[in-house]
C-alpha positions as CSV (number, residue, x, y, z in Angstrom):
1,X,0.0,0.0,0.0
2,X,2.7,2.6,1.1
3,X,4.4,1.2,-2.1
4,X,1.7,2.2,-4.4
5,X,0.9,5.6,-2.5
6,X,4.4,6.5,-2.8
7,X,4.3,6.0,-6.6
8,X,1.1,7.4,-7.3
9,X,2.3,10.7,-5.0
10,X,5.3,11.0,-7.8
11,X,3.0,10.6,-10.1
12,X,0.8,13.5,-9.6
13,X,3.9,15.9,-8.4
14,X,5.4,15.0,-12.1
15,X,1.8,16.1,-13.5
16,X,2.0,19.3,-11.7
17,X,5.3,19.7,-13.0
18,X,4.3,19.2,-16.3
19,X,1.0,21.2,-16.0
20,X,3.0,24.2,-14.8
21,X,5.5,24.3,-17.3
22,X,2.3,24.2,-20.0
23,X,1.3,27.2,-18.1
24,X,4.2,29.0,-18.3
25,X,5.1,28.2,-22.1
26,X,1.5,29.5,-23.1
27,X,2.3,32.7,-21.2
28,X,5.4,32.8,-23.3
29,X,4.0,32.1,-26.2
30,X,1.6,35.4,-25.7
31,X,4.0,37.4,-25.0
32,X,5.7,40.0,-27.7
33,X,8.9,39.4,-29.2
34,X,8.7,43.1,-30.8
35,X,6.8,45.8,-31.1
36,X,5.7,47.1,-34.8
37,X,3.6,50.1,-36.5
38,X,0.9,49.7,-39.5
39,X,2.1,51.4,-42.6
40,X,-0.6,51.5,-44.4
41,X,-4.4,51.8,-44.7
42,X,-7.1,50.1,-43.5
43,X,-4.6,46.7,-43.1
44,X,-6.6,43.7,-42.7
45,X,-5.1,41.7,-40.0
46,X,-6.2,37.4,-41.3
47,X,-6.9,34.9,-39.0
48,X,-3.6,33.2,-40.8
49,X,-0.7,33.8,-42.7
50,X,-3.1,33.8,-46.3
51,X,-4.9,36.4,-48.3
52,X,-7.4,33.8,-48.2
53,X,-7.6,33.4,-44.6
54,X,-10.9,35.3,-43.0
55,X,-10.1,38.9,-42.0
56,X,-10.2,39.3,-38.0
57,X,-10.1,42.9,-37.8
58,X,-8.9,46.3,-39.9
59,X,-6.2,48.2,-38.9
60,X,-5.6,52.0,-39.4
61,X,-2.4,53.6,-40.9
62,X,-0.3,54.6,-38.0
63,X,-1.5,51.7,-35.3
64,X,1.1,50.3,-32.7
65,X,0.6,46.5,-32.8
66,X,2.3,44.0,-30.8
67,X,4.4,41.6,-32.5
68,X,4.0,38.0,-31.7
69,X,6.4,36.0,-34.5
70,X,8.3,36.7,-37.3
71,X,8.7,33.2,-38.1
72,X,6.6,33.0,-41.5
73,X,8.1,33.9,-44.4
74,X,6.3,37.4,-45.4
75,X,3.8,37.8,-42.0
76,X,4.0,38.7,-39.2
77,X,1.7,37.5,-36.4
78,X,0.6,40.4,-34.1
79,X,-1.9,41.4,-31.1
80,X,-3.3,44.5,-31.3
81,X,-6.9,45.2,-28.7
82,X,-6.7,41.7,-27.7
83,X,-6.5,40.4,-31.0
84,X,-4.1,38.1,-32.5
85,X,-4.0,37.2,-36.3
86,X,-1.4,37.7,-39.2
87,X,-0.5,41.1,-41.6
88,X,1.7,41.4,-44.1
89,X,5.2,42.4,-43.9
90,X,4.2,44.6,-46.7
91,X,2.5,46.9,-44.5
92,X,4.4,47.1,-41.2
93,X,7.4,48.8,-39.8
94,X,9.1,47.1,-37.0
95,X,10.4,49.9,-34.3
96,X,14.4,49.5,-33.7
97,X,15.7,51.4,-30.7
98,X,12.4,50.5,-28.4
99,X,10.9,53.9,-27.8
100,X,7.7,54.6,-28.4
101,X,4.1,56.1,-27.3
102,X,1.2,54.2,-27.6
103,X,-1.9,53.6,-25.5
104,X,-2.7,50.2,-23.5
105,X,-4.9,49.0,-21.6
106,X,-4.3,45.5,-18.5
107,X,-5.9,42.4,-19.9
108,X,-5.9,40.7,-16.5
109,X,-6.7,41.3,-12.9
110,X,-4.1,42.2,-9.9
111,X,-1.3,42.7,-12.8
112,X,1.7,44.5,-10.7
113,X,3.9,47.5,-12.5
114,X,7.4,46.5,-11.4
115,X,9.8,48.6,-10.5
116,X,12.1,47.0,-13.3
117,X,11.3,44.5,-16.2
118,X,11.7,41.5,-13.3
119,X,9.4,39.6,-11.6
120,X,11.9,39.9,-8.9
121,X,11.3,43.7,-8.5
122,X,9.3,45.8,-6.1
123,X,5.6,46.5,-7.3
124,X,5.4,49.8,-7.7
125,X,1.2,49.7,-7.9
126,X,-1.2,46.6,-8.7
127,X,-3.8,47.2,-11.8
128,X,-7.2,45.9,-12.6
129,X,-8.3,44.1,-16.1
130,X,-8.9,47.3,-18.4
131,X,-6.9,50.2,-16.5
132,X,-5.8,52.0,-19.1
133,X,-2.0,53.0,-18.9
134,X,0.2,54.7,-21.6
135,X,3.0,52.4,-23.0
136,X,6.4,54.2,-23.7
137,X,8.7,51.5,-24.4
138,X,9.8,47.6,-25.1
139,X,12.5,45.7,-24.1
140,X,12.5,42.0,-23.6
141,X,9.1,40.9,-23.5
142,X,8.2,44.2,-20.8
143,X,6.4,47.3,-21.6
144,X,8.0,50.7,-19.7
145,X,4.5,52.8,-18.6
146,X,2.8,55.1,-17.5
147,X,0.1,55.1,-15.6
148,X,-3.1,57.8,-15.2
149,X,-1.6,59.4,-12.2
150,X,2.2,59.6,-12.9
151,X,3.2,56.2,-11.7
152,X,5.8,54.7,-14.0
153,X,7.3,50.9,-14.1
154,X,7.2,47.8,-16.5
155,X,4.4,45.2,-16.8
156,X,5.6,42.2,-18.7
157,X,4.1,42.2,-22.5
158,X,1.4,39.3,-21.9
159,X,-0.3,41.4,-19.3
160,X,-1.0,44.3,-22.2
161,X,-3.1,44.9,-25.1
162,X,-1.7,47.9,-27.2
163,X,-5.4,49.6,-28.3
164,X,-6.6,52.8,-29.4
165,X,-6.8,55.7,-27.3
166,X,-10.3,56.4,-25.7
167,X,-12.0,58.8,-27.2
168,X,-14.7,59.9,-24.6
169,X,-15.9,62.3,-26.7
170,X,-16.9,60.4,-29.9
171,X,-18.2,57.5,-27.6
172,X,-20.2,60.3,-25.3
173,X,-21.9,61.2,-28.5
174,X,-23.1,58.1,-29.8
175,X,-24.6,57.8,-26.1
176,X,-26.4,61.2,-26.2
177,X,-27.4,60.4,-29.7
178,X,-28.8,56.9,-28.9
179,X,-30.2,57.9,-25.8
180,X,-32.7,60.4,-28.1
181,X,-34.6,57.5,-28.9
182,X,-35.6,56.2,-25.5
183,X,-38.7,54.4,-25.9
184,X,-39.4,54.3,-29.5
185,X,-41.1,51.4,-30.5
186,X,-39.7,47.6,-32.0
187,X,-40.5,47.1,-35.3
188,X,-38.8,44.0,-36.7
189,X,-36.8,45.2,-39.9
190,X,-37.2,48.9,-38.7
191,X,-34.5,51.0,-38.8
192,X,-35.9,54.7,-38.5
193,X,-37.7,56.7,-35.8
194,X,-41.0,55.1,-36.5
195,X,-39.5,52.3,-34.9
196,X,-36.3,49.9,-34.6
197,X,-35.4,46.5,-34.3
198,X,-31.7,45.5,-32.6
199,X,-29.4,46.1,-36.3
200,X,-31.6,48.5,-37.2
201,X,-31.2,50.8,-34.2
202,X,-27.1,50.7,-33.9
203,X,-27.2,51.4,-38.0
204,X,-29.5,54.6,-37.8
205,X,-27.3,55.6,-35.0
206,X,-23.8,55.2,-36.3
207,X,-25.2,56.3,-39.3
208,X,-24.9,59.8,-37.9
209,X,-21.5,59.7,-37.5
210,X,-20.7,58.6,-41.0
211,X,-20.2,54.6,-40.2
212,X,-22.2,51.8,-42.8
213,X,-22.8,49.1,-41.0
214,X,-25.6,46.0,-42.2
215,X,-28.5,45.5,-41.0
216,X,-27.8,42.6,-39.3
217,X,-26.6,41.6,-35.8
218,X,-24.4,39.1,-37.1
219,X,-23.2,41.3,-40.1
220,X,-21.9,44.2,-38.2
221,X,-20.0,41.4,-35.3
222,X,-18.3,40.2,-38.9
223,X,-18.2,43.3,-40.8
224,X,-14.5,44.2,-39.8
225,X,-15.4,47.4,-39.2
226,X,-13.6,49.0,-35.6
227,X,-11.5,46.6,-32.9
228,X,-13.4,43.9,-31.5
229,X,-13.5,43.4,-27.7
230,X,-13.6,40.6,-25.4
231,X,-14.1,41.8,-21.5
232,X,-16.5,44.0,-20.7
233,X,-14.1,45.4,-18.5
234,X,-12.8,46.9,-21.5
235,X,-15.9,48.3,-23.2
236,X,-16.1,52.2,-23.6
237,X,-19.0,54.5,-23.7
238,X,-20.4,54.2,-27.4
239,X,-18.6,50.7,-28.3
240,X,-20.9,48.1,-30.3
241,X,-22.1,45.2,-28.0
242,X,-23.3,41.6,-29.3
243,X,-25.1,38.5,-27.7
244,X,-25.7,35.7,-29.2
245,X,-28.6,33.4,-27.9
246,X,-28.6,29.8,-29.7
247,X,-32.4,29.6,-29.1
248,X,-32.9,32.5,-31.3
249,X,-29.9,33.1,-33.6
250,X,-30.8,30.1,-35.9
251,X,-26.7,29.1,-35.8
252,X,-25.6,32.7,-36.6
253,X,-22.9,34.6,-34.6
254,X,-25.1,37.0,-33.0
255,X,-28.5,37.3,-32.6
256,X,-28.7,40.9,-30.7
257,X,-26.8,44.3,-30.6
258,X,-26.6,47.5,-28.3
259,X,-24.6,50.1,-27.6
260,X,-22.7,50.2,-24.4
261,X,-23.2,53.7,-22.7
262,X,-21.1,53.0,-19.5
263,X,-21.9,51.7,-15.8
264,X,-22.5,48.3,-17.0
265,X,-25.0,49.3,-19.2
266,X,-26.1,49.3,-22.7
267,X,-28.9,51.0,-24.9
268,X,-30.6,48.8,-27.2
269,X,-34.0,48.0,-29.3
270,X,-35.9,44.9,-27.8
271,X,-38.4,42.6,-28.7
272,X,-39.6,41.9,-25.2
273,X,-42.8,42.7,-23.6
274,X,-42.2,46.0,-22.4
275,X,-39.4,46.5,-25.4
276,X,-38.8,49.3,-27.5
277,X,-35.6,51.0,-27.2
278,X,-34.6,50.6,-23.0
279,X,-31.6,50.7,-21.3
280,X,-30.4,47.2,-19.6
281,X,-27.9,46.0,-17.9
282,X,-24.7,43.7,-18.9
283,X,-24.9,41.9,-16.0
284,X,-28.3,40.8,-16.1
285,X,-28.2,37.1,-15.9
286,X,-29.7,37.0,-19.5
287,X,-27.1,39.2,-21.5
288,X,-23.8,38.1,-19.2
289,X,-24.7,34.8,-20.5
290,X,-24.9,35.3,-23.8
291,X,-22.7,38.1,-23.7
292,X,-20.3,37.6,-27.6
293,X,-18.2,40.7,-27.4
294,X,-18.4,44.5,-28.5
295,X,-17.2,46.9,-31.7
296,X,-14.8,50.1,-30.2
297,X,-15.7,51.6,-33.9
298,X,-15.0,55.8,-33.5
């Protein structure tokens, strides 16, 4: 008995072992090798290394993009706004000398800003998942940043997503604008004043700020249009936000949009009882469930 209880012991430290080490080469394999700047317009980043391969996201001329591997002859695999997919070589510029100013935001929870690019250094302050922080640097596989009140440090690459910089103001009028409509009726396939259904009432809104998107749930989640989002830790004032319910999507991607105005909540055109266009909450037990992901699109 002690025989076998010795050997199964071994057993389960040397899965442990092995478990960890997993752990720590899928950190590694997240984190960024480089650091790299979009050079030209509207750059489609592919789900792989094809022009075949479906298009994940678009990226804008001038975008600071984190860069996975280099390994593939003519791509490079990137994250940019917790992302990950492949551009061109053609249309990126990898930075040299490691200095740089772009904006970032913490992809995790309790993430420390070290007092040097070691684990083994003081934590200068601890962050929560979406604090956004400016990034001024790489060096390997840590960020140098800032964060909103003057605290400076390093936060090891995996822990960042190098995104856009929030625009309040854009995103404050999408609100405003959305909010006008408090209470207009649901019409299915509406997408005016005289009433809206889900697609139709984020299209007549973005509409007003110069963005096409379809009239479909689904269609705008695919469209490639803005930076897709993940956490709704992450979601700013104005962003797109999708759900997708199986019982009613008929095996689509989404089968309901809103728009996120802040606090947890989002604006949007329902088809319940008491629907029409009502503010709700994300963390209703209905929408955290089905919760897909949101657009930042201005």
């Amino acid at each position: 008995m002690m025989h076998l209880t010795g050997k199964a012991a071994k057993v389960l430290i040397l899965s442990v072992l092995a478990a960890l080490l997993l752990a720590v080469t899928a950190l590694a394999a997240d984190a960024a090798t480089g650091v790299g700047c979009i050079s030209g317009s509207s750059v489609r980043m592919r789900s792989d290394a094809s022009t075949s391969s479906s298009v994940v996201t678009t990226l804008d001329k001038g975008t600071a993009v984190a860069i996975l591997d280099g390994s593939v002859d003519g791509w490079y695999r990137i994250s940019y706004s917790g992302n990950s997919g492949f551009v061109s070589a053609d249309y990126l510029t990898v930075d040299t000398d490691g200095v740089f100013t772009a904006c970032g935001a913490v992809n995790s929870e309790d993430v420390n800003v070290r007092s040097s690019a070691t684990t083994d250094s003081a934590s200068a302050a601890v962050l929560s998942a979406g604090t956004r922080i400016t990034v001024t640097g790489f060096s390997a596989g840590w960020y140098s940043v800032t964060c909103q009140y003057g605290t400076t440090g390093f936060i090891r690459s995996d822990f960042v997503d190098l995104t856009s910089a929030a625009d309040s103001s854009s995103g404050s009028q999408v609100v405003s604008a959305a909010k006008q409509y408090l209470g207009t009726r649901y019409v299915y396939g509406g997408s005016s004043p005289s009433g809206f259904d889900c697609s139709g009432f984020t299209m007549y809104i973005y509409s007003q700020f110069s963005v096409s998107l379809p009239h479909t749930a689904t269609g705008q989640w695919q469209s490639g249009t803005g930076t897709k989002i993940y956490s709704g830790s992450a979601l700013q004032a104005g962003d797109l936000v999708f759900f997708c319910d199986p019982s009613r999507s008929c095996g689509k991607a989404c089968s309901h949009a809103g728009i996120y105005i802040g606090g947890g909540q989002f604006i949007h055109a329902s088809s319940s009882k008491s629907g029409g266009v009502v503010i709700s909450s994300l963390y209703d037990d209905y929408y955290s469930t089905y919760f897909v992901g949101g657009l930042h699109v201005l």
